[in-house]
C-alpha positions in Angstrom: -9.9 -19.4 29.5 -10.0 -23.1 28.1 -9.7 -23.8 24.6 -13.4 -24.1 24.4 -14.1 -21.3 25.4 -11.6 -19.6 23.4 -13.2 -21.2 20.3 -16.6 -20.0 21.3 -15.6 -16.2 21.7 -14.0 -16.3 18.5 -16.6 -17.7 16.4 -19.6 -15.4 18.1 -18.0 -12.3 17.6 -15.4 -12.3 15.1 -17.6 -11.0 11.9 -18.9 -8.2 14.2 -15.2 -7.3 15.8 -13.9 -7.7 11.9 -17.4 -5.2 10.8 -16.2 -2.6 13.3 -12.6 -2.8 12.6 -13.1 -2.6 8.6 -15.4 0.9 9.7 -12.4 1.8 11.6 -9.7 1.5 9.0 -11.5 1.5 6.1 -8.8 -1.3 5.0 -9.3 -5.2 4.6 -5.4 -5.7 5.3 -5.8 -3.4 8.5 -9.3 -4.4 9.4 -7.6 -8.7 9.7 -4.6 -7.0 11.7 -7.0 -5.0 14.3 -9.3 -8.0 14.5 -6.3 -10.6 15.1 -5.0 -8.5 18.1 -8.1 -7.8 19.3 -8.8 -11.5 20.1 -5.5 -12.1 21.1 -5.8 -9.5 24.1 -8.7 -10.8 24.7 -7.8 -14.0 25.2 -4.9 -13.1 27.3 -6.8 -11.0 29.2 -9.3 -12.6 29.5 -9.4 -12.5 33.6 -9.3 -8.5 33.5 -13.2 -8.8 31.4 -15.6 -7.4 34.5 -18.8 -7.7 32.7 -20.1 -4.6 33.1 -20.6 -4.9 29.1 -21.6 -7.7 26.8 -18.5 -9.1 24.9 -18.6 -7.8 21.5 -19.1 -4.0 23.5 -15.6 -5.3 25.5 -14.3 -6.3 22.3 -15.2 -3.6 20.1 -13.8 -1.3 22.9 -10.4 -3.3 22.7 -10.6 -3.1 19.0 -10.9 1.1 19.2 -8.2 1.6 21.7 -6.2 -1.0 19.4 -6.5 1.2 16.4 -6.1 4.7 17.8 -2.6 3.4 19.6 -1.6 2.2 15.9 -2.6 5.4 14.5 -0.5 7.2 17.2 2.1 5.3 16.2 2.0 6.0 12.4 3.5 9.2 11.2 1.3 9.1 8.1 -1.0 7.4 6.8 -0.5 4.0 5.1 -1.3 3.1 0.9 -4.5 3.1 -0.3 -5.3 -0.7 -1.2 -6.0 -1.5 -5.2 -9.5 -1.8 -5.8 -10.8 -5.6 -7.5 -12.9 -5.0 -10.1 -16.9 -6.7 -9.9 -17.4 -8.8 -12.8 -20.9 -8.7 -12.2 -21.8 -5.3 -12.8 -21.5 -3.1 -16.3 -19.1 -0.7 -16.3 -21.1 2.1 -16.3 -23.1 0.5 -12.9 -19.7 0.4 -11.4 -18.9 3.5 -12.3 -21.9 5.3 -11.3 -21.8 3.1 -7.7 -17.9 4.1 -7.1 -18.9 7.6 -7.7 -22.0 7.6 -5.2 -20.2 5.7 -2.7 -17.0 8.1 -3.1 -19.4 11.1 -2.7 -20.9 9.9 0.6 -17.5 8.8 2.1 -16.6 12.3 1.6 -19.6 13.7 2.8 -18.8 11.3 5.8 -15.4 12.1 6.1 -16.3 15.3 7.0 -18.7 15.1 9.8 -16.8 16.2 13.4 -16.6 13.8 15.5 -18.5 12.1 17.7 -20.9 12.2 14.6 -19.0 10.1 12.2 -17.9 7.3 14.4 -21.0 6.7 15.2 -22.9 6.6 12.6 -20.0 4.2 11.4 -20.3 1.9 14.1 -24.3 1.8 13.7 -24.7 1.8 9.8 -21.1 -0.5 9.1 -20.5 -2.0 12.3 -24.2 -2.8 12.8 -23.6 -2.1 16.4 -27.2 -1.7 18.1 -27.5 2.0 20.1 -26.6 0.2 23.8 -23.1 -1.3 22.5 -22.3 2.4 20.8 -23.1 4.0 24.2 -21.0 1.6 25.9 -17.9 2.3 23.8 -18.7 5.8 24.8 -19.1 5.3 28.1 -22.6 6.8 27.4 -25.9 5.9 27.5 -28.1 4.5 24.7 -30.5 7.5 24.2 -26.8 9.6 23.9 -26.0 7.4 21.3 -29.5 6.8 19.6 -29.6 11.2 19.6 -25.9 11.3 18.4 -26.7 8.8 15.5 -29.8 10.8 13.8 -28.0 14.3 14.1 -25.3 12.9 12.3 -27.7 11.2 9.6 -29.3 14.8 9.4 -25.4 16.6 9.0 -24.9 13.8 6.9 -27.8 14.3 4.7 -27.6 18.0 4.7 -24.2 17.6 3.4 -25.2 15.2 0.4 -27.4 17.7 -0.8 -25.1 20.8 -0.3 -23.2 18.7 -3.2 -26.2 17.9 -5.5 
């Protein structure tokens, strides 16, 4: 792979491999690590990439294995990173915001899977139905079905807690 072409992979996909690794982790620090390995395999594998999937599938899918080895490796789960306060909000808008948000990540948290990652990928990796499939090794009606039961366990959950 010339540098070109190196150049041009990186700058297509890197928001959307640094999307899907920040639904991953759930941690910026984490997130830059997953997404700077990800393109580094890629690029020195480049000659293993059999286009059976677009790119950002292949490198979404290099991501995932990326982070489930590291969490293999980890006996325990790393520190929780300091939130930085929004100056443009009140504090009671803040407030009310962490707590919604907080309330749906555990609702979220507690899906089974496959019903969490995927609604991760589709709502914070803004991953369209045929790239989720592919990471599955499904198809994209598996994936478009997997997606609204989840938003329906998902929903059902939120209001369980209302």
């Amino acid at each position: 792979m010339d540098r070109e072409q190196t150049e041009k992979l990186y700058q297509t996909h890197y928001m959307r491999v640094f999307s899907y690794a920040m639904t991953l982790s759930g941690d910026r620090g984490l997130a830059e690590e997953i997404t700077q390995e990800t393109f580094f395999r890629a690029f020195s594998r480049k000659s293993e990439y059999r286009k059976e999937a677009d790119e950002a599938t292949w490198l979404c899918a290099i991501a995932k294995n990326y982070f489930y080895d590291e969490k293999r490796r980890q006996s325990k789960a790393g520190p929780i990173p300091e939130e930085i306060p929004d100056t443009e909000k009140g504090v009671e808008q803040a407030a009310v915001d962490r707590d919604s948000s907080f309330r749906i990540h555990v609702a979220l948290h507690g899906l089974e899977e496959p019903y969490r990652e995927i609604f991760e990928l589709r709502i914070f990796g803004e991953l369209s139905f045929r790239e989720i499939g592919t990471i599955f090794g499904k198809t994209e009606n598996w994936a478009r079905v997997t997606y609204h039961r989840a938003r329906l366990k998902l929903q059902e959950r939120m209001e369980e807690r209302a």
